[in-house]
C-alpha positions as CSV (number, residue, x, y, z in Angstrom):
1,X,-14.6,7.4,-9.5
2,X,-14.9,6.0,-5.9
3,X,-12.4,6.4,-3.4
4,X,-10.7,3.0,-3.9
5,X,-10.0,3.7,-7.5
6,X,-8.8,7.6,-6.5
7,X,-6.3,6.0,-4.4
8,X,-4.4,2.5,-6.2
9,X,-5.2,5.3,-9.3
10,X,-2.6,7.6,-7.5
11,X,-0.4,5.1,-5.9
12,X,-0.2,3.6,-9.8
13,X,1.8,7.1,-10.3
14,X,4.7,5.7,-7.9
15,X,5.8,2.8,-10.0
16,X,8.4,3.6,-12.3
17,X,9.9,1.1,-14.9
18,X,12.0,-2.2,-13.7
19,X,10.7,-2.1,-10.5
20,X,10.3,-5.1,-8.1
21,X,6.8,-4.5,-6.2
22,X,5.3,-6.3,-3.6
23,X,1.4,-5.8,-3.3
24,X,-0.4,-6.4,0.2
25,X,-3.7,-8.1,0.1
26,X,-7.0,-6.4,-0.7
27,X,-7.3,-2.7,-2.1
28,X,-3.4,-2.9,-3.0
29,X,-4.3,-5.8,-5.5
30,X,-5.8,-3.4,-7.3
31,X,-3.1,-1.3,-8.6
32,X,-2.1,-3.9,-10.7
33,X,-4.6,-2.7,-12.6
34,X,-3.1,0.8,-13.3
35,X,0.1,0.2,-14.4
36,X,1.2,3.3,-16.6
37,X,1.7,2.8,-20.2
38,X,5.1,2.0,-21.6
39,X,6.7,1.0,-18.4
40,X,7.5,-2.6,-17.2
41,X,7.0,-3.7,-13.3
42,X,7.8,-6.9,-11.9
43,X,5.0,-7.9,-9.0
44,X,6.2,-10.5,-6.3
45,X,3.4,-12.6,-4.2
46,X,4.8,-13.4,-1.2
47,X,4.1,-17.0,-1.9
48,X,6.9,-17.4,-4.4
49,X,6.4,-15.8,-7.6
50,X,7.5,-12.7,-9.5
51,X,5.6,-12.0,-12.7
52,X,2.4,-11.7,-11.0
53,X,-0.6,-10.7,-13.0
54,X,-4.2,-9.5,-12.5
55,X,-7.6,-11.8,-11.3
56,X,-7.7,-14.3,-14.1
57,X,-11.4,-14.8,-15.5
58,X,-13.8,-16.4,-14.0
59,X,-13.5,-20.0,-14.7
60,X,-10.0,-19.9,-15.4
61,X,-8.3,-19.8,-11.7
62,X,-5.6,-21.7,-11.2
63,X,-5.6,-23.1,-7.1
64,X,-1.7,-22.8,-7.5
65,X,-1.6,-19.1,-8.6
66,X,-3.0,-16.9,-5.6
67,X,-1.8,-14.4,-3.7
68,X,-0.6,-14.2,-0.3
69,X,-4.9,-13.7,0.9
70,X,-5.3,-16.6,-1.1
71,X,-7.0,-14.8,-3.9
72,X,-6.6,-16.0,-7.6
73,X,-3.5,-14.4,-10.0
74,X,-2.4,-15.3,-13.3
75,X,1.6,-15.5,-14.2
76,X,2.4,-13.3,-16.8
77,X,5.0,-15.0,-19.9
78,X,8.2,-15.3,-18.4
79,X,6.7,-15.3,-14.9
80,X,9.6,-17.3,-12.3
81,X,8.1,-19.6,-9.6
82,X,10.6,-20.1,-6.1
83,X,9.8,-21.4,-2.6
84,X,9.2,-19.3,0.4
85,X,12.5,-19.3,1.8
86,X,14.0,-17.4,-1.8
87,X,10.9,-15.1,-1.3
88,X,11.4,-14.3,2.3
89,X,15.1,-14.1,1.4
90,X,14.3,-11.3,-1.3
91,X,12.2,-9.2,1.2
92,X,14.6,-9.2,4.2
93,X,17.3,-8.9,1.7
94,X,16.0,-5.5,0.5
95,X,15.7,-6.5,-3.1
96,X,12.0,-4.8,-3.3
97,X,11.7,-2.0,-4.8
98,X,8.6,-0.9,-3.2
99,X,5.9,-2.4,-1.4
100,X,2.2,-1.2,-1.0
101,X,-0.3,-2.5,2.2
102,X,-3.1,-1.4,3.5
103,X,-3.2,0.1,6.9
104,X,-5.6,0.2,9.8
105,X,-3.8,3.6,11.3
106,X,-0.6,5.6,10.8
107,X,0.7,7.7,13.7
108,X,2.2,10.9,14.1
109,X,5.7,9.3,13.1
110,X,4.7,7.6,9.9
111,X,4.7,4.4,11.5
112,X,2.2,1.5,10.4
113,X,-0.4,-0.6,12.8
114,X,-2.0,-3.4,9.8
115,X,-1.6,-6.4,11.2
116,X,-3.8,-7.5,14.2
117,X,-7.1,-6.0,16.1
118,X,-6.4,-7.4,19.4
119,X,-9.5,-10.0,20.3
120,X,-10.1,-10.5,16.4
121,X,-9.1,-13.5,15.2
122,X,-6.0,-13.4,12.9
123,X,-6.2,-15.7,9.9
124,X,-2.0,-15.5,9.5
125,X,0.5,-13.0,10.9
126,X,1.7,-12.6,6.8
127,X,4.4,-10.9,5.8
128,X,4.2,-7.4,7.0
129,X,6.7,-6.7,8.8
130,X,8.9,-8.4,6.8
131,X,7.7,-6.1,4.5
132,X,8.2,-2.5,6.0
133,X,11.4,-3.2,7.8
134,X,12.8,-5.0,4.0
135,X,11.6,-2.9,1.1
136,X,13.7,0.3,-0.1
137,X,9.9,2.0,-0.4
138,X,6.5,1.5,1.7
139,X,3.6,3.2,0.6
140,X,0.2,2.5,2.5
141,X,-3.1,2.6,0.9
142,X,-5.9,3.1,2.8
143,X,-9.5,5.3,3.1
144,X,-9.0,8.1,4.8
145,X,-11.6,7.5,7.9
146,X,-13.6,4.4,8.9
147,X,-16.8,5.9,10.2
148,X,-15.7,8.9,11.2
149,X,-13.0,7.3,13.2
150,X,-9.5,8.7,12.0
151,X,-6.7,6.0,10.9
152,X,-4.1,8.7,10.5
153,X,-3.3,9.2,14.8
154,X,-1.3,11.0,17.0
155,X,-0.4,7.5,18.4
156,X,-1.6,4.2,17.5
157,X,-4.1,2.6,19.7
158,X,-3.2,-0.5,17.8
159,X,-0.4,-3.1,17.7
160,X,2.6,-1.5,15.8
161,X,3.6,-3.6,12.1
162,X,7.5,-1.7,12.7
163,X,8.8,1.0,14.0
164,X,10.3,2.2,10.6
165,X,8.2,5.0,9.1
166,X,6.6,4.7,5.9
167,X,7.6,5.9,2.9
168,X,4.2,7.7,1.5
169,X,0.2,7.6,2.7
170,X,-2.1,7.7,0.1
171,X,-5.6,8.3,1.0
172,X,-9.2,8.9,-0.9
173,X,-8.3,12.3,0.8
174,X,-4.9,13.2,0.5
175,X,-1.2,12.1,-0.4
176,X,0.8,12.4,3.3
177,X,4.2,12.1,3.7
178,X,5.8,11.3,6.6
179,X,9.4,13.8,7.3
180,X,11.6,14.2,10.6
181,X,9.6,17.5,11.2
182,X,5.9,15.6,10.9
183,X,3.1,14.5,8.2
184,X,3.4,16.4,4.9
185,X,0.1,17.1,3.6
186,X,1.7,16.8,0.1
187,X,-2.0,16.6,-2.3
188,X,-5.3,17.1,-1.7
189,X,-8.0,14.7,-3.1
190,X,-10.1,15.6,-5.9
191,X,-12.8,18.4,-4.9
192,X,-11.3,18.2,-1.2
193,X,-10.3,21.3,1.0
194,X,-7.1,21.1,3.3
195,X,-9.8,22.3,5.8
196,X,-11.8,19.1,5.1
197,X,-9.0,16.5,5.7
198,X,-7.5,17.8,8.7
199,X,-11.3,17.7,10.1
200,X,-10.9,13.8,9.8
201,X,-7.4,14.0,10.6
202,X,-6.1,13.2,14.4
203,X,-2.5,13.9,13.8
204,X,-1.1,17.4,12.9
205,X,-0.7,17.8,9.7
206,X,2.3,20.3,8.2
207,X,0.6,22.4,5.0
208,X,3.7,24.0,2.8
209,X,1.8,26.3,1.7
210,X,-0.6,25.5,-1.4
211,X,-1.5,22.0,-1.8
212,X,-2.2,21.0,-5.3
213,X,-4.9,18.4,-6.3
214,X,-4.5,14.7,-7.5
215,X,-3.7,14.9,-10.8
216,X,-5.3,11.4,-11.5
217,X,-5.0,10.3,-15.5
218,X,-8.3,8.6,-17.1
């Protein structure tokens, strides 16, 4: 199991039946795929849809089903198409249950930077601020390092997404939550010392004590 699947695997464990879900583009896709059994969750695109299923096969995309990076989806049966004012409306509303992006870095606070990399171009600003600031629950997904550079900061170098913290981190590494007090090293990855993630760690990190493993089904 590579890190990717360790960590939509474990954010998978945070849906929870009837829930409205907004996925970011890239890795969080994925968790569509992970859905535990006997539980049903609803999956908004940004682009108007709720009832959003996984890639269809190749050959069958549909250029009107795609997510908000453009990538192909399928709409499951009884799937409800609207326009981007009624999706919009649902986000800033707070009608999400939950939403999962990907980050670039998380600071000491909890807050988010996933949006820009100043000098690199930016294909569309997207929905994520809309995003963190709108949905009752925000849970980043994202490898722990890049390169031996840490994403998890004392203080973001980069552009801010909101200044509302986020809900849960969920790393190849390590679950992290984010508390008045600091970051809650909450789980270890699998085979991973508390020793080992704060090494790739720049923010303090608050250890209650024993840190249990990922318990990852499958």
């Amino acid at each position: 199991m590579d890190g990717k699947e360790i960590i939509v695997r474990r954010v998978a464990q945070e849906l929870r039946d009837g829930m409205l879900v907004n996925l970011g583009i890239g890795l969080p896709t994925q968790v569509t795929n992970h859905v535990p059994e006997g539980i049903t969750v609803y999956f908004q695109s940004e682009n108007g849809l709720i009832g959003m299923g996984a890639r269809p096969p190749e050959g069958m995309e549909d250029p009107n089903l795609t997510d908000a990076g453009g990538a192909f989806i399928t709409a499951l049966p009884g799937a409800v198409a609207f326009d981007s004012a009624m999706s919009f409306g649902l986000i800033r509303g707070g009608h999400l249950d939950m939403t999962v992006l990907g980050g670039l870095e998380v600071d000491q606070s909890g807050r988010l930077a996933n949006w820009v990399i100043p000098g690199k171009m930016v294909p569309g600003m997207g929905g994520a601020m809309d995003l963190v600031s709108g949905a009752k629950r925000v849970i980043v997904a994202m490898i722990h390092s890049h390169k031996g550079r840490a994403k998890i900061v004392r203080e973001c170098s980069l552009p801010l997404t909101s200044v509302r913290p986020v809900s849960l981190i969920v790393t190849d590494m390590a679950v992290i939550e984010p508390s008045d007090e600091g970051l809650v090293l909450m789980e270890r990855g699998p085979g991973v010392t508390v020793d080992e993630i704060r090494a790739v760690t720049d923010a303090e990190l608050i250890v209650p004590g024993e840190v249990p493993e990922m318990a990852l089904a499958g």
